[in-house]
One Martini backbone bead per residue (centre of mass of N, CA, C, O) as a GRO file, in nm:
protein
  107
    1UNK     BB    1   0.098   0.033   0.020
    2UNK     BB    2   0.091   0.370   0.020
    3UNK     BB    3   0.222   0.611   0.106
    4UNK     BB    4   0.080   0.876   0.369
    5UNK     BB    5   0.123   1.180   0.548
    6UNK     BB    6  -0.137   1.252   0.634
    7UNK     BB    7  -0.272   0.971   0.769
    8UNK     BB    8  -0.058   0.941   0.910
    9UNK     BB    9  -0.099   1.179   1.136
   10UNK     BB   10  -0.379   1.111   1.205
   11UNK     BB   11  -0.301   0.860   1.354
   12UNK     BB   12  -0.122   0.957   1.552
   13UNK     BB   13  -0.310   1.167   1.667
   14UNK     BB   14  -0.527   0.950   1.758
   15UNK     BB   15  -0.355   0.760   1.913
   16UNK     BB   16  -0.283   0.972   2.125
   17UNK     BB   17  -0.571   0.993   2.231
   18UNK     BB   18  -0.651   0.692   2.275
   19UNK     BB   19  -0.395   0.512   2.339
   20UNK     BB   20  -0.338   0.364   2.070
   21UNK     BB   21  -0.222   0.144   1.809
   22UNK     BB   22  -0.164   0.294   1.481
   23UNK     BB   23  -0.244   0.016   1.381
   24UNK     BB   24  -0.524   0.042   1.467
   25UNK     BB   25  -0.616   0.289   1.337
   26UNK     BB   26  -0.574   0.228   1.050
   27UNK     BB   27  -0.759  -0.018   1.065
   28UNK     BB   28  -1.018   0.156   1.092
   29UNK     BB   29  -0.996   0.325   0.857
   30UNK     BB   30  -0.995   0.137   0.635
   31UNK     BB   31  -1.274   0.002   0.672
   32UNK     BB   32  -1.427   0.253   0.626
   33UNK     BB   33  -1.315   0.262   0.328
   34UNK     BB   34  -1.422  -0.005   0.249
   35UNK     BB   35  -1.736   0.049   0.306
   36UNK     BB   36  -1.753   0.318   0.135
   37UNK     BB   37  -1.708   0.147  -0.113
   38UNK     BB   38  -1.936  -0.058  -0.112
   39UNK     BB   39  -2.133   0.146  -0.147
   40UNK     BB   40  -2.036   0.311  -0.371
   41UNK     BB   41  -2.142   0.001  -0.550
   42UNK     BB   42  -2.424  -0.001  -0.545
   43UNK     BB   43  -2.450   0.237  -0.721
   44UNK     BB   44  -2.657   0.254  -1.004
   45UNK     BB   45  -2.518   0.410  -1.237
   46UNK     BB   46  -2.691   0.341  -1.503
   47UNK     BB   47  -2.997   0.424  -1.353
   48UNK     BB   48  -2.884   0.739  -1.286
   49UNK     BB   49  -3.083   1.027  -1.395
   50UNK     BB   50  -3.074   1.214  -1.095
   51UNK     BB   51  -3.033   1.365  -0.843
   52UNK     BB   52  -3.285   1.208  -0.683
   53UNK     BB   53  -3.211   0.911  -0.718
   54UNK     BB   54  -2.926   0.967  -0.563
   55UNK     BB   55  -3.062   1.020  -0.266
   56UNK     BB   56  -3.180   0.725  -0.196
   57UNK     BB   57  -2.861   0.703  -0.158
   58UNK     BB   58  -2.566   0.639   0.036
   59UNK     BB   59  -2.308   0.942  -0.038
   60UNK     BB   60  -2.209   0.979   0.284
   61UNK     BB   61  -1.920   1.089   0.476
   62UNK     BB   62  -1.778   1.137   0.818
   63UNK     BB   63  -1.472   1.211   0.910
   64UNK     BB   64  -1.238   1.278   1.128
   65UNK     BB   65  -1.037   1.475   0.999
   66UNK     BB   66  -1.097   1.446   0.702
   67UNK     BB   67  -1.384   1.455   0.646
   68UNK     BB   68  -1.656   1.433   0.318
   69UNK     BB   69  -1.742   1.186   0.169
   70UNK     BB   70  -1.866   1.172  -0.184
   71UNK     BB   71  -2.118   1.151  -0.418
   72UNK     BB   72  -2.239   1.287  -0.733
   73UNK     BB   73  -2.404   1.372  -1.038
   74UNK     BB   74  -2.124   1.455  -1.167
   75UNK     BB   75  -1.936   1.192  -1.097
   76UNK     BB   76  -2.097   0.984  -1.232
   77UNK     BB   77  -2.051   1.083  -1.532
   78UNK     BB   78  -1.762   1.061  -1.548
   79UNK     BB   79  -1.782   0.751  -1.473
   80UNK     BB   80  -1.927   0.709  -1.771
   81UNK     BB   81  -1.731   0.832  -1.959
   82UNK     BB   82  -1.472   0.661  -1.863
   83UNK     BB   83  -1.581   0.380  -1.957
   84UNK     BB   84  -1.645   0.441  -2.250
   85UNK     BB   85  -1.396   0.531  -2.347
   86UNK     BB   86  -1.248   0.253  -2.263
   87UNK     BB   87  -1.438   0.055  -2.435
   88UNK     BB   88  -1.328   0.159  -2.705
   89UNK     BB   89  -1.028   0.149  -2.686
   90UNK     BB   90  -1.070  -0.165  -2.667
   91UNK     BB   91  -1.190  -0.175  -2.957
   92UNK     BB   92  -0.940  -0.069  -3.110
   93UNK     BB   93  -0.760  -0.250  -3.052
   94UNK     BB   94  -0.895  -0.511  -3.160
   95UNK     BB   95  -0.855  -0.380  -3.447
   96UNK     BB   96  -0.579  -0.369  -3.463
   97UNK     BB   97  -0.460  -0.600  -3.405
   98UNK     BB   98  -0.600  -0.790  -3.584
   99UNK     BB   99  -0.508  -0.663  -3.845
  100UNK     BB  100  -0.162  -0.761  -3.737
  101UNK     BB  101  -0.266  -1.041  -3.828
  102UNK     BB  102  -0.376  -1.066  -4.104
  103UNK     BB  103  -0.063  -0.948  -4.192
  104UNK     BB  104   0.082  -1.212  -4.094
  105UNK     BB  105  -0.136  -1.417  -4.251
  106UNK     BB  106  -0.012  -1.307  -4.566
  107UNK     BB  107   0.294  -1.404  -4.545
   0.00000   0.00000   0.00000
């Protein structure tokens, strides 16, 4: 895992104010992260188009010391578009190989 110089910070300063192991500490931001991630991977993209059915799902987090994690209907959109464009970008590559194997098996 890469390591963050702010979250050590942070972990140091909460460790060090409840008396236990940074490790412990740690430990606990990660799994909130994780549950994080995992709420906001219910939310079904595909589906949501404005801003009210988004309001449904639970889309924001208050961590202490770090601030208010959440998504909106507008970084929805970017992660719809950065999709479509992945999965383009992969049928062209998929139509160029295509092409190279065509030019190699015509030699």
């Amino acid at each position: 895992m890469r390591k963050n110089n702010i979250l050590e910070g942070i972990y140091s300063e909460v460790a060090k104010e409840f008396d236990i192991p940074v490790e412990v500490v740690a430990t606990v931001y990660r799994s909130i992260f994780y549950t994080m991630r995992e709420e906001f991977k219910v939310i079904p993209m595909d589906d949501i188009s404005s801003e009210e059915e988004l309001d449904k799902y639970n889309r924001a987090f208050n961590l202490p010391r770090l601030g208010k994690f959440f998504i909106n209907y507008r970084r929805i959109e970017t992660i719809r578009k950065i999709i479509k464009d992945n999965e383009t970008r992969k049928i062209n590559n998929q139509k160029d190989t295509a092409v190279i194997h065509e030019d190699i098996d015509d030699c």
